[in-house]
Structures are given as structure tokens and as C-alpha cells.
N, C-alpha and C positions, 0 to 999 in steps of 0.2 A: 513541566507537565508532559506526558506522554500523549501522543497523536492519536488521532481516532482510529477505529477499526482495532482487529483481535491484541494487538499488542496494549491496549490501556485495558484489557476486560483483565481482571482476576480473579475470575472465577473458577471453582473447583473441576465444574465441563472443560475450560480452556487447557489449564494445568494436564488434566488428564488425556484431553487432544496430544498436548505437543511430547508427552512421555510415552505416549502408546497410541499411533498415529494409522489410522484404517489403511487396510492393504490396498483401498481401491483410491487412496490417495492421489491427486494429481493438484502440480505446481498451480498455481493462480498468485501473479505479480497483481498490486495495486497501489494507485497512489493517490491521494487527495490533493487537491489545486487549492486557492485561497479562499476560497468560497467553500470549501468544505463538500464539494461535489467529488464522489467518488469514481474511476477510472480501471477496469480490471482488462488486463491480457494474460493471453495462456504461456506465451513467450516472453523472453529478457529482450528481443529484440524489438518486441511489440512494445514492450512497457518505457524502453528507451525513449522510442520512438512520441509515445504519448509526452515522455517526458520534456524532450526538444517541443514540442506543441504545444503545453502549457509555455514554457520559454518564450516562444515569440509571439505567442498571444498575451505577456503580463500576466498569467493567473499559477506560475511556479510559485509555489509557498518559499521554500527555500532562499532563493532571490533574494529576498531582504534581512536573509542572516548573513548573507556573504558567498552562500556555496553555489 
């Protein structure tokens, strides 16, 4: 199965976002925890950062596949 958020929609808006993408575009990282609670930064350093925090708080998704 594919994870929550834009990458599981297949929709025809989604399609057409990711082929022809607004000029006034800007980056937005996000990740979901185990709990299906979403988590958005504007930065890779931000989203990192979230990410080590889900880590030591037990709620990385991830985790329990191995990575």
C-alpha cells in the first residue's frame, strides 16, 4: 500500500499538479508518525530534524520495518 498524503491520491488534479506545477510553487517536506499524525517543514533540515524526534519519542513509522 502507498502511505498517506498526495502520493496514494490518483487523481486526475494530482496527475496534472505534478506535470504542470504553479509558478508560485514552494518546497513543503512532510512526514507522518505511527499514529497517522501529520508533521509539515518548509526545510530538509526542518523535516530531518522532525524526523530524529519522532525517533526518540517511539512514534517513526519506519522503525519497525528496519530503516
Amino acid at each position: 500500500g502507498l502511505p498517506p498524503g498526495p502520493i496514494g491520491s490518483t487523481s486526475l488534479r494530482s496527475i496534472k499538479a505534478v506535470t504542470a506545477p504553479a509558478d508560485n510553487f514552494e518546497m513543503t517536506y512532510f512526514v507522518t508518525d505511527k499514529n497517522a499524525d501529520f508533521y509539515f517543514n518548509e526545510t530538509l533540515a526542518g523535516h530531518n530534524k522532525t524526523i530524529a524526534e519522532l525517533k526518540k519519542k517511539g512514534l517513526w513509522l519506519y522503525t519497525q520495518l528496519g530503516s
